[in-house]
C-alpha positions in Angstrom: -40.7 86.1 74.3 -38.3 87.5 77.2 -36.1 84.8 79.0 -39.1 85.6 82.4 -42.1 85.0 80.3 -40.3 80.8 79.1 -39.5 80.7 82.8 -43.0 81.7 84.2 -44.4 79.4 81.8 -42.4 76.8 82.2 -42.7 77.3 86.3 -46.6 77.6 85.4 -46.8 74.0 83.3 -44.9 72.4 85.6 -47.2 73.4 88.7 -50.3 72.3 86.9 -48.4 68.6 86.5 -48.2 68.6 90.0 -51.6 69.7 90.5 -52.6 66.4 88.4 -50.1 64.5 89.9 -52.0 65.4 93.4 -55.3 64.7 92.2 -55.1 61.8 91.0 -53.1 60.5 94.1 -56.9 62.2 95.5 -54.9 64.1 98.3 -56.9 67.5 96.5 -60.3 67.7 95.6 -62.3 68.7 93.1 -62.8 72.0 93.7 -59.5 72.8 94.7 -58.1 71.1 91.6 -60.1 73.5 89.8 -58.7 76.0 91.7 -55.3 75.3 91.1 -55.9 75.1 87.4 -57.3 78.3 86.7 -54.9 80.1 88.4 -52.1 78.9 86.3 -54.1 78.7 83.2 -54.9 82.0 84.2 -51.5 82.6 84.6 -50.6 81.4 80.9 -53.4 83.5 79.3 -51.5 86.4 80.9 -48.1 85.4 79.6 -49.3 84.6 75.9 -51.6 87.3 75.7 -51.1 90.3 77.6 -54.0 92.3 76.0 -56.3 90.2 78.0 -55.7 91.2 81.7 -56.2 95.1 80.1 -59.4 93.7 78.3 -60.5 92.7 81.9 -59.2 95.7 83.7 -60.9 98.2 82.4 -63.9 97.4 83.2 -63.5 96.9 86.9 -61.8 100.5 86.2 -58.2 99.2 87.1 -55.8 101.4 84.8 -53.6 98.4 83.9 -54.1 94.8 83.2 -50.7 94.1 85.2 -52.2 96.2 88.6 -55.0 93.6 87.9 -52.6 90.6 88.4 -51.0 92.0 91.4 -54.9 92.9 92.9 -56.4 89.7 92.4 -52.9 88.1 93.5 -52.4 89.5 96.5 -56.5 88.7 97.6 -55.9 85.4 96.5 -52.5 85.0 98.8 -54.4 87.0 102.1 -57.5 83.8 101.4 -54.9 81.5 100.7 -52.9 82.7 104.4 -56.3 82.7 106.0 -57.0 79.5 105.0 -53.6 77.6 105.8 -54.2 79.7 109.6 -57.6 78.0 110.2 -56.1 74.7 109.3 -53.2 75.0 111.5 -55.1 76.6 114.3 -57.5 73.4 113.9 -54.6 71.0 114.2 -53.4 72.9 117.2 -56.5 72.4 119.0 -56.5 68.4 117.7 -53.1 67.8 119.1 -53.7 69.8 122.5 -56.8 67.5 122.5 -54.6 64.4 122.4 -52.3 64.9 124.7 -54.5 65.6 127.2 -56.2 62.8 127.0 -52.6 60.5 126.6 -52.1 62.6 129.9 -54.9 61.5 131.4 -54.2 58.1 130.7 -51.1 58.0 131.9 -52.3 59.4 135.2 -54.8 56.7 135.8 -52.5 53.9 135.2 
């Protein structure tokens, strides 16, 4: 196993403590606790067994198991970036929102 492949694992095991360590602390739910896990288990399978993102990719017609990673990667990270936007753009709006309204307090008093 190359020196990448102990590190990726390693980095992989390590993220799925934290996703625990998050869950149980509830700041995740369900669902994305589920999430989180699949993607590094996911991640794992790749590592240990390389055969099985080829074993996957041909089927969808993707030449290589490793163009598969990279695909289904880069969709997850555009969802992932569209997500964190919608949040932020929410908490934009929420903090406008309040300071208006301190605004308008502070002009009646």
């Amino acid at each position: 196993m190359a020196l990448l492949e102990i590190l990726a694992g390693a980095f992989a095991l390590f993220a799925m403590s934290r996703v625990f360590l998050r869950a149980k602390e509830r700041k995740i739910s369900i669902a994305e606790t589920a999430f989180w896990v699949l993607v590094w288990v996911g991640m794992l399978v790749i590592l240990l067994v390389p055969e099985a993102s080829s074993f996957i990719a041909k089927p969808l017609g993707i030449g290589r198991g490793l163009d598969l990673a990279f695909s289904a990667g880069l969709v997850v990270l555009f969802y992932l970036l569209f997500r964190l936007y919608v949040k932020v753009d929410a908490m934009e709006r929420d903090i406008t929102s309040l300071v208006r309204q301190e605004a308008l307090r502070g002009m009646k008093k």
